[in-house]
N, C-alpha and C positions, 0 to 999 in steps of 0.2 A: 389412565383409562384410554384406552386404544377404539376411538368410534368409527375406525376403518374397517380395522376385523373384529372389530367386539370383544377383546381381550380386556382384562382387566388384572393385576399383578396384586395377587394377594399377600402386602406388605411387601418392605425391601430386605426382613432377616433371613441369610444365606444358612442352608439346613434346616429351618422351620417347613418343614413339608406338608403341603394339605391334608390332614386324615380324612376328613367327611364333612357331613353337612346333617343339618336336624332343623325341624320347624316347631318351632311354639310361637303359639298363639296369632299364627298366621305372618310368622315370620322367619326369615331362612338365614340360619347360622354357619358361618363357614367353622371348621375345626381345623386345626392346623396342629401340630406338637404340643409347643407352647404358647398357645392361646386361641382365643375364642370370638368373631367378630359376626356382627350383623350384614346383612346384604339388604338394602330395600329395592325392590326393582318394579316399585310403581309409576306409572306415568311411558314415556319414551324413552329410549336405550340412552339418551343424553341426559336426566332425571335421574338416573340410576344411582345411589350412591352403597358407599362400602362405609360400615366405621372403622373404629382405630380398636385396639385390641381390647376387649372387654375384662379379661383375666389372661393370667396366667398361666392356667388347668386348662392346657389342650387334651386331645384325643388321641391314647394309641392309637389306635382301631379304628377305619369306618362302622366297625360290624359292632361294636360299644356301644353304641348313642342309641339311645330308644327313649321316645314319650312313657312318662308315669307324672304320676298323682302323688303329689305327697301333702297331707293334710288339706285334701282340697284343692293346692294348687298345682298347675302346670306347670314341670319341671323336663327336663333332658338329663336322662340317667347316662355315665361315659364311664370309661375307666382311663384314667390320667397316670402319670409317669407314678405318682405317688400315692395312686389310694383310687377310690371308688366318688364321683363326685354325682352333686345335682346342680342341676343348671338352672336358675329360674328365670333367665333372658339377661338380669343386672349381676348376678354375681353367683361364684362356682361353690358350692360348700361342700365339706369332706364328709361324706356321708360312711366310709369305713372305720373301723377305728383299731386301735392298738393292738390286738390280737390279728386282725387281716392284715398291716402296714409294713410287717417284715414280710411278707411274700412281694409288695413292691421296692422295698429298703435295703433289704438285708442280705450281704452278700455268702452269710451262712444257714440262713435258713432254710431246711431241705429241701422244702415246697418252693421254693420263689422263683418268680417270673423270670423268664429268659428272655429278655429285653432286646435278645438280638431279632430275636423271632414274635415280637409282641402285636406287630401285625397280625397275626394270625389270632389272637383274641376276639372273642365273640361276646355278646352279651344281649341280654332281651327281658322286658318288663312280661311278666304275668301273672295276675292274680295277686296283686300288691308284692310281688316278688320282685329281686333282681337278680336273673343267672349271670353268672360271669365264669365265662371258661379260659383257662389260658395253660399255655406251656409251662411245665416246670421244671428248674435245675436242665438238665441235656437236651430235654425234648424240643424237639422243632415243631410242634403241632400241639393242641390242646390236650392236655392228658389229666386236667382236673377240674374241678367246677366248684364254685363259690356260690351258696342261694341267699341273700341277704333280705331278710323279711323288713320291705319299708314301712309298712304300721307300725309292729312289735319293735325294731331294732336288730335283731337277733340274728346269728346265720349259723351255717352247717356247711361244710366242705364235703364233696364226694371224690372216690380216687378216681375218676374217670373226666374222660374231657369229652367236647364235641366238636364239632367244624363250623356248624350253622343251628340257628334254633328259626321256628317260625309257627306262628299261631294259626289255628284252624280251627271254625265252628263245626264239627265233628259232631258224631251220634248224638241224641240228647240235644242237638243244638246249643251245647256251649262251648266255649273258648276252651280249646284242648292247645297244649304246646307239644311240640315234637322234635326232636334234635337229630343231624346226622354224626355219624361216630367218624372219625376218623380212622379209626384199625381195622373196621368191619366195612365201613360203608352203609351199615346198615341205618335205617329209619327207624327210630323209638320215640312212644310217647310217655313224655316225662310225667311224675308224679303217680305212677299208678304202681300195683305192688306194692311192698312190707318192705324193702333194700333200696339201696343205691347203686346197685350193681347195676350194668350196663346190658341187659339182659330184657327189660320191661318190656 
C-alpha cells in the first residue's frame, strides 16, 4: 500500500488481471481472473484495507457483474472462466449447470466461448433474469445470448449477441432493458415481440 501516491497492488499473482469491481451490500469487491477480494475504505486512506482472495471464480468481463436477488438475498451475478456464478460477499456458487458448461469447457462444442475475446462479454440482471452475451467459436464480438431465469432455474439461448445491455424506466414507468447490437449498431428493446431475432 503506497500512501504516497495512493496505489495499492491488487495481490502479487503475475497474469491475474483486474476485471471489475461490484458493491454488495455496501461493500466493494475487486474482480480479478482468478479471484474475488473485498476493499474496505472506511476511515483515512491509511485505515484502508484489501483482503486476501475470497474464491477462486474471478470475472471475465467488467460488463458481467451486475446486482440480483436470489431467494431474497444479495448476490453479484458474473460470468467466470467456467460457468455463470453468484457472489454472495463469502462465497462464488455455480449458478450454470451441465447443459450451459460446454460453451465455457468444451473445446468442441459449436457455440463456445472464444476465450480469446471473452472480454468482450456482457451480461445484466432483469426481471429476475440473467443476460449473458458472449462471442462464439471465431467470433470476436458477442454473437449470442444466454437468458438464465434465477427464480425458475431455467434458460434459452438466442443466436444473436449484444455489445452493451442497460436498464430504463421507459413508457409505463417500468424497468424496460435495451441492448446494443454489435452488426447493426442499432438500439433494441429486449423482451418484446413473439422471436428472438434481433429485429424487436
Amino acid at each position: 500500500w503506497d500512501t504516497t501516491n495512493w496505489k495499492w497492488r491488487v495481490g502479487s499473482d503475475t497474469g491475474d488481471f483486474l476485471t471489475g469491481f461490484g458493491v454488495l451490500q455496501g461493500v466493494l469487491f475487486l474482480f480479478k481472473q482468478n479471484s474475488v477480494r473485498y476493499f474496505i475504505t472506511d476511515g483515512s486512506k491509511t485505515e484502508w484495507i484489501m483482503g486476501d482472495p475470497i474464491t477462486t471464480k474471478g470475472a471475465i468481463s467488467r460488463f458481467t457483474i451486475d446486482n440480483a436477488s436470489l431467494r431474497g438475498k444479495p448476490v453479484l451475478m458474473y460470468a467466470a472462466k467456467d460457468g455463470i456464478y453468484a457472489f454472495d460477499g463469502l462465497n462464488s456458487v455455480c449458478f450454470s449447470d451441465e447443459d450451459i458448461d460446454p460453451i465455457f469447457s468444451s473445446d468442441t462444442y459449436t457455440y463456445r466461448l472464444n476465450k480469446a475475446y471473452a472480454s468482450t462479454c456482457v451480461g445484466k440482471v432483469h426481471n429476475n433474469k440473467y443476460y449473458f452475451s458472449y462471442p462464439s467459436g471465431t467470433s470476436t464480438s458477442p454473437d449470442r445470448t444466454i437468458v438464465l431465469d434465477l427464480v425458475k432455474g431455467g434458460w434459452h439461448e438466442r443466436d444473436y449477441g449484444v455489445r452493451c445491455l442497460c436498464e430504463w424506466r421507459g413508457s409505463g414507468d417500468t424497468q424496460q432493458l435495451y441492448s446494443g447490437l454489435p452488426a447493426t449498431g442499432y438500439v433494441v428493446q429486449e423482451e418484446t415481440g413473439n422471436d428472438d431475432f434481433d429485429t424487436d
